[in-house]
Structures are given as C-alpha cells and as structure tokens.
Z-matrix of the N, CA and C atoms (Angstrom, degrees):
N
C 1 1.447
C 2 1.522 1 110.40
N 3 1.514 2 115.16 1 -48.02
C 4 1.559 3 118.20 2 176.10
C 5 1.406 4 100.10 3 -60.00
N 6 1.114 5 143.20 4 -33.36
C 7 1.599 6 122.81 5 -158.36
C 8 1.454 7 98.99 6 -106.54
N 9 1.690 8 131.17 7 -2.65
C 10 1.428 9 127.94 8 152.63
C 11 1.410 10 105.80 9 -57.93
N 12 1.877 11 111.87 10 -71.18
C 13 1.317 12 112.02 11 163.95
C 14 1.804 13 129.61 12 -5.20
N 15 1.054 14 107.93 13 -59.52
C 16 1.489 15 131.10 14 -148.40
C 17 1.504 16 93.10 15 -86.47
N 18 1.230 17 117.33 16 -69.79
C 19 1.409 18 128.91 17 148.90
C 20 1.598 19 130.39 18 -23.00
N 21 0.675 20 113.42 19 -67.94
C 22 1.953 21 117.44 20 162.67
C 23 1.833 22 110.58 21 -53.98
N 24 1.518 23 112.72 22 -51.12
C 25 1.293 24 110.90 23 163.29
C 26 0.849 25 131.08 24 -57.88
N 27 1.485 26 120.44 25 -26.04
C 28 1.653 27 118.08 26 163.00
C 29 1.396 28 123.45 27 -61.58
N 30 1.595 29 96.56 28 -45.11
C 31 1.002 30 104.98 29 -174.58
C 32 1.882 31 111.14 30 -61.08
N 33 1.044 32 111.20 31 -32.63
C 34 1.571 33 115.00 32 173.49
C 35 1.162 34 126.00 33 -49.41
N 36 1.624 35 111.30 34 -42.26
C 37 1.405 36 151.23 35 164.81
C 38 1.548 37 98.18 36 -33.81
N 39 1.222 38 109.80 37 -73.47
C 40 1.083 39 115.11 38 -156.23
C 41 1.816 40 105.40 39 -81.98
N 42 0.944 41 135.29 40 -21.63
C 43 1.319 42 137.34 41 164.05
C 44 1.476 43 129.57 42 -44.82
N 45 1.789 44 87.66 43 -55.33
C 46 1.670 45 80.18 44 -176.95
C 47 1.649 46 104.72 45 -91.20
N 48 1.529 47 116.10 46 -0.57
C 49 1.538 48 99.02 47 172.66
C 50 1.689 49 94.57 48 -79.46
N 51 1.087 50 138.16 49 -39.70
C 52 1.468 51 105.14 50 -171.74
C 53 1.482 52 104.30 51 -86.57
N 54 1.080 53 122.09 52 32.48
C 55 1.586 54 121.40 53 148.02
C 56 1.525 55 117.09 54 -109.35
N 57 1.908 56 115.96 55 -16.99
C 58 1.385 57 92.08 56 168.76
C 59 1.444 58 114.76 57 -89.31
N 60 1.810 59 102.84 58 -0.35
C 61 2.109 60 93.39 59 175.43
C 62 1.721 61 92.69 60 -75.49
N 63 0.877 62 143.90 61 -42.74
C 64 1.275 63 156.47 62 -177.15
C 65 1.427 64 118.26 63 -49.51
N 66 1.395 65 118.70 64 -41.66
C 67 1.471 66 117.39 65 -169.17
C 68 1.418 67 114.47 66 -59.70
N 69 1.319 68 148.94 67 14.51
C 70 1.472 69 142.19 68 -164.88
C 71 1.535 70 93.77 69 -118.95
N 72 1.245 71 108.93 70 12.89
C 73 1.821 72 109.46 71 170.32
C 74 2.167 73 104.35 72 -64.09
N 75 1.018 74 86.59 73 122.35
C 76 1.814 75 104.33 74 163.57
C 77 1.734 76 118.20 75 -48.81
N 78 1.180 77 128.48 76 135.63
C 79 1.188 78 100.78 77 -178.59
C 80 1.502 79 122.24 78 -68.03
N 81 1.433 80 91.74 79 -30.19
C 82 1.323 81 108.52 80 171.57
C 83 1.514 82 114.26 81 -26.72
N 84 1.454 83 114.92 82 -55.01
C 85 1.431 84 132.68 83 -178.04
C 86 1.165 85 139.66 84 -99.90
N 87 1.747 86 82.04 85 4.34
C 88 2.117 87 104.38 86 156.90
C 89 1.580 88 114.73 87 -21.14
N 90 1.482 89 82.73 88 -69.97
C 91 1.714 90 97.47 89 -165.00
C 92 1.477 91 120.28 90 -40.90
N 93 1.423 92 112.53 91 -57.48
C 94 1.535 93 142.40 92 -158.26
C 95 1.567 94 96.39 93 -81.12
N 96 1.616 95 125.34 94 -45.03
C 97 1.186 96 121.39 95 160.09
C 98 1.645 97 125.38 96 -39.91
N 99 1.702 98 99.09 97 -53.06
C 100 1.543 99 96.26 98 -159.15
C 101 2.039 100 102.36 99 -75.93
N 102 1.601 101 107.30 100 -30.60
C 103 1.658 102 101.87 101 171.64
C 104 1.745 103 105.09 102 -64.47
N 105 1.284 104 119.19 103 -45.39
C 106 1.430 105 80.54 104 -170.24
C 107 1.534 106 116.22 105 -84.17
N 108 1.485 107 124.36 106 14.50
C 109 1.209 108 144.22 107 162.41
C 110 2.086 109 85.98 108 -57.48
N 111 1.321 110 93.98 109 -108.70
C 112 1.549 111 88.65 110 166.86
C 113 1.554 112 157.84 111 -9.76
N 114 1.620 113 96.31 112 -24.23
C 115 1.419 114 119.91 113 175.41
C 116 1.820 115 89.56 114 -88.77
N 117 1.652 116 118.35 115 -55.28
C 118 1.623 117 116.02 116 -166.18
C 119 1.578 118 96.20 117 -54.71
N 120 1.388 119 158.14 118 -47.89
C 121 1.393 120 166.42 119 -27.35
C 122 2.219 121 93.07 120 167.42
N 123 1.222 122 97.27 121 -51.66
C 124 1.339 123 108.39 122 -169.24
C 125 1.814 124 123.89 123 -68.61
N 126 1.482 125 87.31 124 108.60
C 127 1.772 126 91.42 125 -173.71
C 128 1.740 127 109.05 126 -39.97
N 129 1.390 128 105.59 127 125.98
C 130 1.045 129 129.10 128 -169.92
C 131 1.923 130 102.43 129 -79.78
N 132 1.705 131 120.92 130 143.13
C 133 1.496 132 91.00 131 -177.45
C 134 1.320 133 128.55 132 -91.33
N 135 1.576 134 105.50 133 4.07
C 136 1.900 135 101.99 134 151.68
C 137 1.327 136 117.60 135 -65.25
N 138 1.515 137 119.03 136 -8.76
C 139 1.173 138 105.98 137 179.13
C 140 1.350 139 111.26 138 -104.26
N 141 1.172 140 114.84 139 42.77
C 142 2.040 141 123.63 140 -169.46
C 143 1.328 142 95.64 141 -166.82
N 144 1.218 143 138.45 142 80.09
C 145 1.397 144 152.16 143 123.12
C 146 1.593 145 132.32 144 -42.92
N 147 1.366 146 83.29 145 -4.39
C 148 1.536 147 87.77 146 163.31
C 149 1.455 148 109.93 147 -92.15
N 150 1.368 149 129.79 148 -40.00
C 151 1.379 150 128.79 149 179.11
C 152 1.211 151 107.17 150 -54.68
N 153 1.550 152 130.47 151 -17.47
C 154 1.347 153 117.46 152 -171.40
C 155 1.976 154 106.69 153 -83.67
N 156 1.043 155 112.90 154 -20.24
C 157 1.486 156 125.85 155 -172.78
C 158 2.209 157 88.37 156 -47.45
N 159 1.518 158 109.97 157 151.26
C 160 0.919 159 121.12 158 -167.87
C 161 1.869 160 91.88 159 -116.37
N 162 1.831 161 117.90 160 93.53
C 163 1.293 162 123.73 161 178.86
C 164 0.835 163 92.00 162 -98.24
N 165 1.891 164 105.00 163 142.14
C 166 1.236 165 137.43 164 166.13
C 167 1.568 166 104.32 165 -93.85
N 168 1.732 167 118.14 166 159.31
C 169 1.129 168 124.10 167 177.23
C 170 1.660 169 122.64 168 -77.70
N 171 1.502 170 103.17 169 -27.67
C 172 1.448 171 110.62 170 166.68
C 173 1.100 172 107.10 171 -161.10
N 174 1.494 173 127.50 172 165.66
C 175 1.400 174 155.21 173 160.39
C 176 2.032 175 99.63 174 -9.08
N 177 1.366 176 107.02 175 -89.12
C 178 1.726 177 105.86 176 172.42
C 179 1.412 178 117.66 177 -55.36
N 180 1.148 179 143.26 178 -9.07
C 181 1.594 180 129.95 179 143.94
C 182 1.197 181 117.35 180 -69.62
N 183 1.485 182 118.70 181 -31.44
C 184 1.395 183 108.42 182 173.87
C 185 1.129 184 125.93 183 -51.03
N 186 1.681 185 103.93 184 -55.15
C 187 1.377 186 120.30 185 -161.53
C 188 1.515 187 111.03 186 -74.55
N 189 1.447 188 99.96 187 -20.25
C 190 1.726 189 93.76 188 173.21
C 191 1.560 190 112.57 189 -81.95
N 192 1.250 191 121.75 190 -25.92
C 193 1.556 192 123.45 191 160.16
C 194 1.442 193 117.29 192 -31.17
N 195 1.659 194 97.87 193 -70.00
C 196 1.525 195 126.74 194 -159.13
C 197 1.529 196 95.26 195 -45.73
N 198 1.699 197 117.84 196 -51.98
C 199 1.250 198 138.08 197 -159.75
C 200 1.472 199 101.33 198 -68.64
N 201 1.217 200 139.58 199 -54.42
C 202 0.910 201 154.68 200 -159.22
C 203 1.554 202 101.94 201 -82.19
N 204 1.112 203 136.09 202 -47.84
C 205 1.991 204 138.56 203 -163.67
C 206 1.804 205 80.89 204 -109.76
N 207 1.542 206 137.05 205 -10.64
C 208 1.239 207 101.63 206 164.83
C 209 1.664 208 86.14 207 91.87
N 210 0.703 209 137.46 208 13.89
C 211 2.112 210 132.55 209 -162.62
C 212 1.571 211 112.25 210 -115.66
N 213 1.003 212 124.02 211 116.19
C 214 1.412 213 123.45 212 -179.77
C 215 1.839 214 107.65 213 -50.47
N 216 1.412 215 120.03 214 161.19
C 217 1.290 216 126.37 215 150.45
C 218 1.413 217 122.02 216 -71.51
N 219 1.476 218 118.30 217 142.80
C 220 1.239 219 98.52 218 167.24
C 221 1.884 220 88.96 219 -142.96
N 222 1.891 221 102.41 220 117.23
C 223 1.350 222 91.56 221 -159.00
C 224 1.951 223 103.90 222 -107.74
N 225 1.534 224 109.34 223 138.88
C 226 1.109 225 109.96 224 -161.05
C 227 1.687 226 101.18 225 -132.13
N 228 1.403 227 98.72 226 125.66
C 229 1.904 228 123.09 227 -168.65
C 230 1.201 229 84.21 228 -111.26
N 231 1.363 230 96.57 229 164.36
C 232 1.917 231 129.92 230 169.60
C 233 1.135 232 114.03 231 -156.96
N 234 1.316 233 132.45 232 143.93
C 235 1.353 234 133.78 233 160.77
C 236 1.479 235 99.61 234 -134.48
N 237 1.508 236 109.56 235 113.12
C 238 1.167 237 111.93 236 -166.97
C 239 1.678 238 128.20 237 138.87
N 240 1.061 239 117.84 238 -152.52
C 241 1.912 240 103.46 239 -173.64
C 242 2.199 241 83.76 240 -132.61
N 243 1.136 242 110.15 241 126.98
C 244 1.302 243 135.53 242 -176.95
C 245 1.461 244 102.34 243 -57.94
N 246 1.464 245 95.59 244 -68.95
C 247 1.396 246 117.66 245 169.55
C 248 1.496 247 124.89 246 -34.51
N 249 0.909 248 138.88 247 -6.47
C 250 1.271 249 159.60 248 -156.99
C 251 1.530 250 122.74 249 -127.12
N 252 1.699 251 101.66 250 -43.06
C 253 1.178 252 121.16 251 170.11
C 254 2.110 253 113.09 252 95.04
N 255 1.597 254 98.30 253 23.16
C 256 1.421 255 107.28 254 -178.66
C 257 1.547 256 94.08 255 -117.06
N 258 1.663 257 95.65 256 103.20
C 259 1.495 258 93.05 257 -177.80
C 260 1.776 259 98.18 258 -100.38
C-alpha cells in the first residue's frame, strides 16, 4: 500500500512539474498546446501488440484461416470486462 502511495505521489510530482516548465503557454495556444499534450500521451502502436493479433469473427472463420495460411487456432473466451483483466 505504502509503495502504491509513494508511487501515485510521484507520479503527481512529476505532473505538475511538467506543467510548471509548461505554464508560459499563450492562451492563444491553450488549445494546440493541450492536443499535442494529448497526441505526446497517446499509446503509441508498438506499444499495443495486441492490435496486431489477426481476430477472426467466429470459431468457422477461424478455422478456415488456420487451414488456408497453414496457422494453428488459438481460441480465446471471456466472461467478463477485459479491461479489468477478469477474463
């Protein structure tokens, strides 16, 4: 629990210092600041290797894939929210 603590506070730490190198933004350039704030922020897709996985819509598309490229199945259920990590 202390090193979540410690951890999140860092992380705080470090937020508003790159908002006080940051604060001399124009308002003018609020806007354009805070998207490419958002653009630096945005999972990059080397960093999502899961999007690269090749999903089929069901069970018999798979298997006609597999058959066809020669590729094993590899079949994956959930009951539950992914997102979360309760598959």
């Amino acid at each position: 629990m202390a090193a979540v603590l410690l951890t999140l506070s860092g992380i705080g730490v470090g937020v508003v210092q790159g908002f006080a190198e940051d604060k001399s933004v124009a308002d003018r350039d609020l806007a354009d600041w805070v998207d490419q704030r958002i653009q630096d922020w945005q999972i990059k897709p080397e960093e999502r290797p899961f999007d690269a996985i090749g999903w089929a819509k069901d069970i018999r598309e798979a298997e006609r894939l597999a058959r066809e490229h020669q590729r094993p199945v590899f079949l994956f259920t959930h009951d539950g929210r992914m997102g979360i990590g309760r598959c």
